[in-house]
MARTI-216459 format. One record per residue: x, y, z of N, C-alpha, C in turn; residue number from 0. Coordinates in pm, 1 decimal. Each point is the difference from the previous one (the first is absolute). Last residue first. Layout:
N
- X;Y;Z;X;Y;Z;X;Y;Z;NUM
...
//
This chain:
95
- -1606.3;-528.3;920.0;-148.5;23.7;48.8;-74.3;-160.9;-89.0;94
- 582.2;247.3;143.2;-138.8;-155.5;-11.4;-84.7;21.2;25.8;93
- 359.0;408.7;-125.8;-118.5;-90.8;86.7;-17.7;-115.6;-15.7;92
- 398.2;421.5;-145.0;-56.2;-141.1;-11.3;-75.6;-81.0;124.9;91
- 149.3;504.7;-253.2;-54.7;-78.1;148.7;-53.7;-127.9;-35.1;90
- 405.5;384.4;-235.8;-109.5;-120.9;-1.9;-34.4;-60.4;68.7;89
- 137.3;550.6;-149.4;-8.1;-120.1;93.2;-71.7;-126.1;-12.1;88
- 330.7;375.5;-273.2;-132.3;-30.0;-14.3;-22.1;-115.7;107.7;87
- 329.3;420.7;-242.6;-22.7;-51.1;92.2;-166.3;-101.9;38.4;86
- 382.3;277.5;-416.6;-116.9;-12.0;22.9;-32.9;-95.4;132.8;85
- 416.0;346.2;-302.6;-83.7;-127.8;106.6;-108.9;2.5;50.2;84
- 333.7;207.7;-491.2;-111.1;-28.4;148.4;-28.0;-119.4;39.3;83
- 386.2;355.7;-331.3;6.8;-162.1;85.0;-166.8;37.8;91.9;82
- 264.1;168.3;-485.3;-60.4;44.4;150.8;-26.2;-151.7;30.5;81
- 240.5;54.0;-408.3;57.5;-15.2;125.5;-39.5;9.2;89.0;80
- -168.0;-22.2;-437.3;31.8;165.7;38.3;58.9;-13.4;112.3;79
- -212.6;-406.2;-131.5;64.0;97.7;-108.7;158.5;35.7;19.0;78
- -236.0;-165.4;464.4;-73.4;31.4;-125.5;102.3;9.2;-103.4;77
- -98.9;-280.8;482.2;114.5;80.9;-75.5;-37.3;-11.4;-150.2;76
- -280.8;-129.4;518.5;58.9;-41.1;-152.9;75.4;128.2;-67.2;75
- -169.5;-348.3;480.1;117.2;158.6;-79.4;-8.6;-27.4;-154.5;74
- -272.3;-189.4;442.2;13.2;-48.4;-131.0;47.2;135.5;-34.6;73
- -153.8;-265.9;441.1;62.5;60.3;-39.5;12.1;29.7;-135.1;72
- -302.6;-220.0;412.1;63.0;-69.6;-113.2;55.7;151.3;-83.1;71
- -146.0;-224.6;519.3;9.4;97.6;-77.9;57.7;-16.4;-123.3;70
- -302.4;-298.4;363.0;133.0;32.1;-71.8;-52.5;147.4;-106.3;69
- -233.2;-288.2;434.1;-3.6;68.0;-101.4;146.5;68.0;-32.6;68
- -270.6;-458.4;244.3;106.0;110.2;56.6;-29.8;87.6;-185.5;67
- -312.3;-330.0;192.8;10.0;36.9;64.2;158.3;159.9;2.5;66
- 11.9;-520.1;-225.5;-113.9;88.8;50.4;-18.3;92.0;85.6;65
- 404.1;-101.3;-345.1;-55.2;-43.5;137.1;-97.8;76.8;33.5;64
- 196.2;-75.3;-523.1;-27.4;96.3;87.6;-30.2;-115.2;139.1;63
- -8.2;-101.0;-615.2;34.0;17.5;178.0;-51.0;107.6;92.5;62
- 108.8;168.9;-440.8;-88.8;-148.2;-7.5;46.6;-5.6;154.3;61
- -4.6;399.7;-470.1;-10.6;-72.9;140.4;-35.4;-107.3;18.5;60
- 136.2;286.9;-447.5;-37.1;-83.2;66.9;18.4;-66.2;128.3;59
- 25.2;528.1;-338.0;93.1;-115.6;128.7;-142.7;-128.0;68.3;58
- 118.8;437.4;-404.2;-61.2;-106.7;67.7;37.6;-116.6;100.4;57
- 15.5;585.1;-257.6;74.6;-134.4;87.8;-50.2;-104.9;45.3;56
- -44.8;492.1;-397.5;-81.8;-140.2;109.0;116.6;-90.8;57.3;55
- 17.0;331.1;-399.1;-6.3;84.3;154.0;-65.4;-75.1;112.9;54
- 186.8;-230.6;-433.4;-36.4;109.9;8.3;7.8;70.1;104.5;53
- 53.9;-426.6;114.5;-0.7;5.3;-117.7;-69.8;141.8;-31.8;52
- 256.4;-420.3;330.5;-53.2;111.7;52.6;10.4;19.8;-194.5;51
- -18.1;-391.0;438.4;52.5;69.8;-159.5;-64.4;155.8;1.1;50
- 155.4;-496.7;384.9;-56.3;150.4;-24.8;35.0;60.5;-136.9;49
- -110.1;-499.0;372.7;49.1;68.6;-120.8;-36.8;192.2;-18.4;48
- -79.7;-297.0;385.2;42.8;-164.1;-108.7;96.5;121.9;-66.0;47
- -25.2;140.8;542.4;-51.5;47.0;-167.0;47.8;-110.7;-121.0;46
- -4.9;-61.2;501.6;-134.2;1.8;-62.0;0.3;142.6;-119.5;45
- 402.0;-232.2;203.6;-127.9;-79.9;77.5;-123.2;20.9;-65.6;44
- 432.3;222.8;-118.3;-3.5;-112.6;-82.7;-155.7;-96.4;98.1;43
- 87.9;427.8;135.0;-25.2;-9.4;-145.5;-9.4;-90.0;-18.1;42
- 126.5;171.3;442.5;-93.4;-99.7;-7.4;-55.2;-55.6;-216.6;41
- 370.4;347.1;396.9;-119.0;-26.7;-115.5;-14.9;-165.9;-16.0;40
- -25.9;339.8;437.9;80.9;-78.0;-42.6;-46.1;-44.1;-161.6;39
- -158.6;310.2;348.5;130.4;8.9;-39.6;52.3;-99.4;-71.2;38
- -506.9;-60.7;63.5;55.3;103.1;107.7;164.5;46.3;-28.1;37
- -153.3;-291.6;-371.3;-85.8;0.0;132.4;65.5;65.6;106.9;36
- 61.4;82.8;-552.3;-21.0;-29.2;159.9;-99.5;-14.2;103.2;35
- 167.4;-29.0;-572.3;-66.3;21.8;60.9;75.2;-39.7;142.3;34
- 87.5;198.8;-555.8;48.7;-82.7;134.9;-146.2;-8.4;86.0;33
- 233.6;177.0;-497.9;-104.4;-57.6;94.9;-27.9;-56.8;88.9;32
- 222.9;297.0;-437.4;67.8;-63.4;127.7;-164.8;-24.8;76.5;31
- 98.1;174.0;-523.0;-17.1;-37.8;116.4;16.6;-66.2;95.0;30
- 40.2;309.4;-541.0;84.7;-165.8;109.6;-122.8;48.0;116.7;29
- -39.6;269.9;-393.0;50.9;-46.8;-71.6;120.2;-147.1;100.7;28
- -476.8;347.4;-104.6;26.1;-81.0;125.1;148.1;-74.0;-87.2;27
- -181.2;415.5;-260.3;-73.5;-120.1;48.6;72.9;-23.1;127.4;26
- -120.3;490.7;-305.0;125.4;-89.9;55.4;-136.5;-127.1;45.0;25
- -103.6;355.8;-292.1;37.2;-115.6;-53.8;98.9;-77.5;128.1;24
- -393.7;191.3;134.2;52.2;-76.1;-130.0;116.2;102.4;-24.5;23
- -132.8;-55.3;507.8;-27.7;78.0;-128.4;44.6;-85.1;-85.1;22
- -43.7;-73.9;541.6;68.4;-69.7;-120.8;-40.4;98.5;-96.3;21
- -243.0;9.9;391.1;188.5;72.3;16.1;34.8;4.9;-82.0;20
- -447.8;-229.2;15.5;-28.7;161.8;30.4;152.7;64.1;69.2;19
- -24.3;-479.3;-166.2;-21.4;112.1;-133.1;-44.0;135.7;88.0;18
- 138.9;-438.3;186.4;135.7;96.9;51.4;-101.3;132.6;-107.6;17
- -176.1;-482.1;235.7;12.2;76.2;-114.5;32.6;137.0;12.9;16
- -21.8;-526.1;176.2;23.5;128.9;38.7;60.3;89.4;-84.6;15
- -287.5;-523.1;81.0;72.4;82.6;-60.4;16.3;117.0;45.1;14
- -16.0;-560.9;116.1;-77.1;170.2;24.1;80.4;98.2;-56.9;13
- -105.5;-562.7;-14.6;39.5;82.7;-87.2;-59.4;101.2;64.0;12
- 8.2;-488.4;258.7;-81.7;91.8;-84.0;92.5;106.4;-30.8;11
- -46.1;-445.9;346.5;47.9;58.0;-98.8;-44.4;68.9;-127.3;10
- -129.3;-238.2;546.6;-24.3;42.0;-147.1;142.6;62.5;-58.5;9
- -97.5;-206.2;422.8;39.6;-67.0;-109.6;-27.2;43.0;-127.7;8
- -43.7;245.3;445.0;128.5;-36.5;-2.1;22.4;-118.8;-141.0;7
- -360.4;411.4;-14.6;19.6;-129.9;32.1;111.4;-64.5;9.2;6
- -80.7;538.2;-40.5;-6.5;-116.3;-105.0;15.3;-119.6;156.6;5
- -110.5;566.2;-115.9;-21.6;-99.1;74.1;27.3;-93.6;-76.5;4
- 209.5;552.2;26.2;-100.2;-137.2;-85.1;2.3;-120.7;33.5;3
- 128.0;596.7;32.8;49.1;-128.7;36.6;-133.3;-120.9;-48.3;2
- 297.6;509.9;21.7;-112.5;-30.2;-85.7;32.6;-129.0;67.1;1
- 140.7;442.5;231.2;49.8;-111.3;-78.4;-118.0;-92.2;-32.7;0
//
C-alpha cells in the first residue's frame, strides 16, 4: 500500500489515478471516499473535499493527530459499472 507524509496543519490536493484499469472510452462516473483511523471512519476529520475527472480522483486532505496514520479509501464506479478500490496511508508527523 502506497503511503504519504503530511503535517497535522497542512492541507493539500492528492491524486489517484485509476488510467492503468480505466480505458477510453469508459470514465469514473461517482465516488465514495472515506478515511480511517484504525476501524473507525474519520472522513469528515481529515478529508475537506473529493472530485474526480476522467480516470483521476482527487481528494483534499487536512488535519490529522500527530503521530497516528490513517487510511484513506477511494471506490470509484466506472461507465461500464466496474467498480475500483484504491487504498492509501496517511502518516501525519510534526517535523
Amino acid at each position: 500500500m502506497e503511503s504519504f507524509n503530511k503535517q497535522p496543519s497542512e492541507k493539500f490536493k492528492i491524486e489517484i489515478d485509476f488510467s492503468n484499469l480505466i480505458t477510453s472510452p469508459e470514465t469514473i462516473s461517482s465516488i465514495d471516499v472515506k478515511a480511517y483511523l484504525f476501524s473507525t471512519d474519520v472522513t469528515s476529520t481529515v478529508i475537506d473535499t473529493s472530485s474526480y475527472t476522467g480516470t483521476s480522483i482527487y481528494v483534499t486532505v487536512k488535519s490529522g493527530t500527530d503521530g497516528l496514520t490513517y487510511k484513506i479509501t477511494v471506490k470509484a464506479t466506472t461507465s461500464t459499472g466496474n467498480i475500483f478500490e484504491y487504498d492509501v496511508n496517511m502518516i501525519v508527523k510534526d517535523e
